[in-house]
Each structure stands twice: as structure tokens, then as C-alpha cells.
PQR file with spaces between the fields and no chain letter, atoms N, CA, C, O and H, PARSE charges and radii, in Angstrom:
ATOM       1  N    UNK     1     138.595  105.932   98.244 -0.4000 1.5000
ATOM       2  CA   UNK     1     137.668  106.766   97.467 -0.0000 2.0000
ATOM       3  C    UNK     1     136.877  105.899   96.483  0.5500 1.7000
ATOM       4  O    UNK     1     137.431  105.059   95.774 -0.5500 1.4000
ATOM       5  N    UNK     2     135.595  106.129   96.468 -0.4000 1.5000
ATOM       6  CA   UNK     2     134.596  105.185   95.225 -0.0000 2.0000
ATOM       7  C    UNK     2     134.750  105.652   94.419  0.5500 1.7000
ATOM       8  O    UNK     2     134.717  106.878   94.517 -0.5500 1.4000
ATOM       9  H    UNK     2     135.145  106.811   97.044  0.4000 1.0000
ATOM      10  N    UNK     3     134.997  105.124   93.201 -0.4000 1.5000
ATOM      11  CA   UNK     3     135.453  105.757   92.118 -0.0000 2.0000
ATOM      12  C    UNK     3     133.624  105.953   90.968  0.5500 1.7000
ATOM      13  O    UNK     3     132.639  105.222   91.066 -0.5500 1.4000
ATOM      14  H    UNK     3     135.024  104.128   93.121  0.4000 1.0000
ATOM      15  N    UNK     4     133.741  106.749   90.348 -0.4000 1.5000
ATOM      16  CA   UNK     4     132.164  107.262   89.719 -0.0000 2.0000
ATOM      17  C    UNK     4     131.643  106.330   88.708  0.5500 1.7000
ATOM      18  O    UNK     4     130.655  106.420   87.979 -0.5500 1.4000
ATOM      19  H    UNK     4     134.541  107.344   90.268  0.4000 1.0000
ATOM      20  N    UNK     5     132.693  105.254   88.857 -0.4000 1.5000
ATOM      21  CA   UNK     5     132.241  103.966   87.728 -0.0000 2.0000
ATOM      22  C    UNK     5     131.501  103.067   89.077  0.5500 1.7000
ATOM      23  O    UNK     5     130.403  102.587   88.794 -0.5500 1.4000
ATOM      24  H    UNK     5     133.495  105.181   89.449  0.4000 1.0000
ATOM      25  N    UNK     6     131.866  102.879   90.102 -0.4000 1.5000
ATOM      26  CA   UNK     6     131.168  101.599   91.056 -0.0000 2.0000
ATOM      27  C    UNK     6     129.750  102.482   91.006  0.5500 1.7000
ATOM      28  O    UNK     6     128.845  102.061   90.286 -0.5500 1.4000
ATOM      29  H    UNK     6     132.758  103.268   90.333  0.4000 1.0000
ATOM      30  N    UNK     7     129.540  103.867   91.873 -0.4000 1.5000
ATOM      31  CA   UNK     7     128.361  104.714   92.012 -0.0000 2.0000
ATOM      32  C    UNK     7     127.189  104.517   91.175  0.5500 1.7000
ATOM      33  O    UNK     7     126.033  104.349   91.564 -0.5500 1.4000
ATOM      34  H    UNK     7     130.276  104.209   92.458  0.4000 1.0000
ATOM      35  N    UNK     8     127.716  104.567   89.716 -0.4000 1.5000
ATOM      36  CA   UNK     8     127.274  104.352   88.558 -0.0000 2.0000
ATOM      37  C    UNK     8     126.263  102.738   88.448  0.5500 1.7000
ATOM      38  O    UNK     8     125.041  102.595   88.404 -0.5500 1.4000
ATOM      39  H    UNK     8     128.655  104.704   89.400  0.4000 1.0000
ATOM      40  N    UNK     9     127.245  101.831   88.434 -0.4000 1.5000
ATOM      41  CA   UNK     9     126.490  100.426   88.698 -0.0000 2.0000
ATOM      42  C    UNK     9     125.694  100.340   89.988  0.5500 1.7000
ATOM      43  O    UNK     9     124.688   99.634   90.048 -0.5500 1.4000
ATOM      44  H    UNK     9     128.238  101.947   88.470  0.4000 1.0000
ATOM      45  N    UNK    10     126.215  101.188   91.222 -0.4000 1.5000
ATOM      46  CA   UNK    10     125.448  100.925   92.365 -0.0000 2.0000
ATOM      47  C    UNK    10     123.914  101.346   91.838  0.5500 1.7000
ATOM      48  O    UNK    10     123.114  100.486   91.472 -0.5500 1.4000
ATOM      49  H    UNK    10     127.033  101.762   91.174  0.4000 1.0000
ATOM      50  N    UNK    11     123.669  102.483   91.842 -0.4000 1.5000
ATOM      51  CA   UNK    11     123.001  103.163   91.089 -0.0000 2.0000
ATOM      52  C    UNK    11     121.844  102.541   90.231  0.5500 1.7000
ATOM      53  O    UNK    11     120.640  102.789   90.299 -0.5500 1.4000
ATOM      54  H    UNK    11     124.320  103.183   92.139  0.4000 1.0000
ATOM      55  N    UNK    12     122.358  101.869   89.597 -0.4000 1.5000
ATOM      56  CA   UNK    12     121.867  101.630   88.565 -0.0000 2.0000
ATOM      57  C    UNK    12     121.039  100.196   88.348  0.5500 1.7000
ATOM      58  O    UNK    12     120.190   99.895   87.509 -0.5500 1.4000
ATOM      59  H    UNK    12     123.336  101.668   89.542  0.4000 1.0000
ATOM      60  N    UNK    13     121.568   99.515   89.329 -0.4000 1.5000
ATOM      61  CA   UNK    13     121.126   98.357   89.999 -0.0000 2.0000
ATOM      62  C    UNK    13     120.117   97.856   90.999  0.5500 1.7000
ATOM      63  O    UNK    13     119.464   96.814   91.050 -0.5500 1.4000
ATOM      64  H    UNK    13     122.258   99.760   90.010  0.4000 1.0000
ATOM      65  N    UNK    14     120.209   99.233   92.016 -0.4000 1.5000
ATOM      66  CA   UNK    14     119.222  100.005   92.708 -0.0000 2.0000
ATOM      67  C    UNK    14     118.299   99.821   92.010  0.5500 1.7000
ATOM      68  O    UNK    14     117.469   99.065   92.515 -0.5500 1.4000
ATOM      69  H    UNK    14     120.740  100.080   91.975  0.4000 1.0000
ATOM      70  N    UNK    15     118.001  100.276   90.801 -0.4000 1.5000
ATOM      71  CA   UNK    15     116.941  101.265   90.495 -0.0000 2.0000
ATOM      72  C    UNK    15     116.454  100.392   89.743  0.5500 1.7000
ATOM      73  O    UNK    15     115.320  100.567   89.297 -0.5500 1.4000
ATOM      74  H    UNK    15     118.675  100.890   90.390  0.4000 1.0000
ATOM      75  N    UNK    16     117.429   98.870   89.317 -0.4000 1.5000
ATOM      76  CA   UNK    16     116.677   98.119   88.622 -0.0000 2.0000
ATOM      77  C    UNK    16     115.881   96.812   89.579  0.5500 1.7000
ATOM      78  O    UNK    16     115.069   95.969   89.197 -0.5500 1.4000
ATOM      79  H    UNK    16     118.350   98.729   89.679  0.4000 1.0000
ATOM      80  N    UNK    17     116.516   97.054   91.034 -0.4000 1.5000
ATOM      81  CA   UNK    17     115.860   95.693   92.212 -0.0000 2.0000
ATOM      82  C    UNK    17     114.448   96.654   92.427  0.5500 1.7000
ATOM      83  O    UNK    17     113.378   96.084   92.641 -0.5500 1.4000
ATOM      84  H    UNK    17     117.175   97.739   91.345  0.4000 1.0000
ATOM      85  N    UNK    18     114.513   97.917   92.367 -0.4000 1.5000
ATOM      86  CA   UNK    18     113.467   98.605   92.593 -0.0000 2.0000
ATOM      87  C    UNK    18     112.217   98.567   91.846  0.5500 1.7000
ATOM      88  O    UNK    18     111.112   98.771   92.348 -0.5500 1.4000
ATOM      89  H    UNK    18     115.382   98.380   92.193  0.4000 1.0000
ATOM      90  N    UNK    19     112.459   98.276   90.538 -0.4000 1.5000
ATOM      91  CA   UNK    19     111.740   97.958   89.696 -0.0000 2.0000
ATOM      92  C    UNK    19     111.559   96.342   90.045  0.5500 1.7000
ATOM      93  O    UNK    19     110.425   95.982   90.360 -0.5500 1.4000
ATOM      94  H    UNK    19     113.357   98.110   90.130  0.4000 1.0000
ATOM      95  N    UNK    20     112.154   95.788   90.022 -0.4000 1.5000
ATOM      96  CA   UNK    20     112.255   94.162   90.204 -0.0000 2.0000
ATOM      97  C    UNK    20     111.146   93.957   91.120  0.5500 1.7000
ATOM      98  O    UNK    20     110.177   93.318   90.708 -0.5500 1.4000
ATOM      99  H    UNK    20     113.075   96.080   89.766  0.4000 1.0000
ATOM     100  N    UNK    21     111.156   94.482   92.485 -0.4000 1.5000
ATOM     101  CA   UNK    21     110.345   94.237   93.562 -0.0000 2.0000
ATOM     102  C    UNK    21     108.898   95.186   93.220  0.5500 1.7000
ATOM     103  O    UNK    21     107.864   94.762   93.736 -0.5500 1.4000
ATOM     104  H    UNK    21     111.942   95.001   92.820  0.4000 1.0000
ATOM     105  N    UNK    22     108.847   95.885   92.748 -0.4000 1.5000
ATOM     106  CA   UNK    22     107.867   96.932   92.483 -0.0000 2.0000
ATOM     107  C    UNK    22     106.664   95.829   91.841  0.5500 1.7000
ATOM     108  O    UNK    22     105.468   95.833   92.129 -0.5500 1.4000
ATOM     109  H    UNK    22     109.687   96.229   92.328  0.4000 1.0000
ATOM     110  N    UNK    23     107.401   94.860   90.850 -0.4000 1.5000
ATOM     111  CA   UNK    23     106.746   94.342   89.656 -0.0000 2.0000
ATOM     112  C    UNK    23     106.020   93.191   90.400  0.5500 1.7000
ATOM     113  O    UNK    23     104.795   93.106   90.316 -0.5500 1.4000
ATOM     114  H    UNK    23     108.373   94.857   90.616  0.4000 1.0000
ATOM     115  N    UNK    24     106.732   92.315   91.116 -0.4000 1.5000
ATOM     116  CA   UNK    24     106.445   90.862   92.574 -0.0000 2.0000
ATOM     117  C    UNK    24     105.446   91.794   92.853  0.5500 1.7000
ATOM     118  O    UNK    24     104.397   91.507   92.277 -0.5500 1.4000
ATOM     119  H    UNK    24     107.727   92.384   91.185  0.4000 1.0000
ATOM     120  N    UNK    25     105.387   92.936   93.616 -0.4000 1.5000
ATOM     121  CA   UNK    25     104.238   93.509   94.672 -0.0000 2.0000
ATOM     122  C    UNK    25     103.345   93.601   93.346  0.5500 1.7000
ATOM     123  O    UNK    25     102.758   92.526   93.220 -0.5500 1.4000
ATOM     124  H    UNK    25     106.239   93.170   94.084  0.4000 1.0000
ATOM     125  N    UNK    26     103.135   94.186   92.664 -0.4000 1.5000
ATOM     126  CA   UNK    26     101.906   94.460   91.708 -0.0000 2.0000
ATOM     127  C    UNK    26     101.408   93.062   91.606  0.5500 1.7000
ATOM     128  O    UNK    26     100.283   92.685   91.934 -0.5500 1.4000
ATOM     129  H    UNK    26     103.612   95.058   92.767  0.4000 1.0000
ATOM     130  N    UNK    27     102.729   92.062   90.931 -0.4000 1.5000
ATOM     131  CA   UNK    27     101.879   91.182   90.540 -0.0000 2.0000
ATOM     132  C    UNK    27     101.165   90.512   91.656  0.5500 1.7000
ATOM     133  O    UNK    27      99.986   90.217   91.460 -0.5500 1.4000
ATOM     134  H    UNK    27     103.643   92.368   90.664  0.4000 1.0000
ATOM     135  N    UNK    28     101.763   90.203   92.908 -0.4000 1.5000
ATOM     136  CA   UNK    28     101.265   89.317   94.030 -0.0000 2.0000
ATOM     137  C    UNK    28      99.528   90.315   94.408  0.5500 1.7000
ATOM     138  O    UNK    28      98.495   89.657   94.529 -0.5500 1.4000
ATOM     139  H    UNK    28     102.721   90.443   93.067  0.4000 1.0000
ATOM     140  N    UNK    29      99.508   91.596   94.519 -0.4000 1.5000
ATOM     141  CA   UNK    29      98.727   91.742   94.688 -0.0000 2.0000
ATOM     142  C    UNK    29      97.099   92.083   93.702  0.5500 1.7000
ATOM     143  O    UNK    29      95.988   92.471   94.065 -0.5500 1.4000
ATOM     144  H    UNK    29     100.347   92.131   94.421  0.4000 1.0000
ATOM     145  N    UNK    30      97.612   91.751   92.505 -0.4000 1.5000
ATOM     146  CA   UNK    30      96.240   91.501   91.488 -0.0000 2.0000
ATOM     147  C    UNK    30      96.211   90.212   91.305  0.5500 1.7000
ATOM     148  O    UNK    30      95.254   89.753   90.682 -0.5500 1.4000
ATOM     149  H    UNK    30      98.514   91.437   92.210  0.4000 1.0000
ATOM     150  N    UNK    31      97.467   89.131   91.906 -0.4000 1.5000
ATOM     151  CA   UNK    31      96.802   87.606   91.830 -0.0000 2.0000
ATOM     152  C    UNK    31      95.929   87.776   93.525  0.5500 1.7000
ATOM     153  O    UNK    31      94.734   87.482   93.536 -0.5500 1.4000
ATOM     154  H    UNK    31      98.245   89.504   92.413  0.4000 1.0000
ATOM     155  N    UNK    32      96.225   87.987   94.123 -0.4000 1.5000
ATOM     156  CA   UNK    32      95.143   88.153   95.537 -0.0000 2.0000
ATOM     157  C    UNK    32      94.256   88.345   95.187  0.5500 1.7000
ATOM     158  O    UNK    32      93.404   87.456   95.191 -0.5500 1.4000
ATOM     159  H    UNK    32      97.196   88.226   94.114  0.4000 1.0000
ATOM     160  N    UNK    33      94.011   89.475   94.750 -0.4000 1.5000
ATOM     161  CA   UNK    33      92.755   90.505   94.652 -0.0000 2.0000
ATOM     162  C    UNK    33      92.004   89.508   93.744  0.5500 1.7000
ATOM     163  O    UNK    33      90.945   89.050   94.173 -0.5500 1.4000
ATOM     164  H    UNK    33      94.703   90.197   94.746  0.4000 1.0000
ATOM     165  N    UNK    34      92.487   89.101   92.433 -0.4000 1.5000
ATOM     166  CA   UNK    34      91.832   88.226   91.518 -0.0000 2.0000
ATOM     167  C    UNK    34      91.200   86.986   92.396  0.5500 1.7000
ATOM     168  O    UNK    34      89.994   86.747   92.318 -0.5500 1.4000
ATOM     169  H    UNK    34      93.347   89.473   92.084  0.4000 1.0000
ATOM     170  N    UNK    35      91.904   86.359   93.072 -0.4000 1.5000
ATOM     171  CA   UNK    35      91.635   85.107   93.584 -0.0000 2.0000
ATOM     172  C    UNK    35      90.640   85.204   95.187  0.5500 1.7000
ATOM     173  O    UNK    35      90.188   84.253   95.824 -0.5500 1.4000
ATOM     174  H    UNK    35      92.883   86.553   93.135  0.4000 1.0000
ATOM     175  N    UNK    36      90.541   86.526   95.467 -0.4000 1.5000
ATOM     176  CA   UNK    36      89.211   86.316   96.230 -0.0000 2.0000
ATOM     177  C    UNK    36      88.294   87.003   96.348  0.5500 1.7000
ATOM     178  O    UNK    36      87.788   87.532   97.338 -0.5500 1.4000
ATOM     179  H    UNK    36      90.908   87.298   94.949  0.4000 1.0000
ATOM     180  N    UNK    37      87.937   87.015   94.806 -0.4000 1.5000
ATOM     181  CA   UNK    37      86.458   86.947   94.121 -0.0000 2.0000
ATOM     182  C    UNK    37      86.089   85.811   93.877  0.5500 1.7000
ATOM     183  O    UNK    37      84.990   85.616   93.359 -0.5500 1.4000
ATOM     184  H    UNK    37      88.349   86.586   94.002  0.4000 1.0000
């Protein structure tokens, strides 16, 4: 049984790679966009 403390960090970790990768894509794509003008 997973106990509601692992769920918790799973969770929560998730949501922070989600943000993590969210931030790479934004940035990679306004250095593109910037750089071919």
C-alpha cells in the first residue's frame, strides 16, 4: 500500500518538473523566435 506521505512528494514533484520543463520550452522558444529576426 502507498502510503499518503510518498503520493504527496510524488505529487508534488510532478508538478514542480512540470513547471521545470514548461519554463526550458518558453525559454527555448523566445530565444528562437528572438534569434531569427
Amino acid at each position: 500500500m502507498i502510503s499518503q506521505h510518498f503520493l504527496l512528494h510524488h505529487s508534488y514533484y510532478q508538478e514542480k518538473k512540470k513547471v521545470f520543463y514548461s519554463n526550458i520550452t518558453a525559454h527555448s522558444l523566445s530565444s528562437s523566435s528572438s534569434s531569427s529576426k
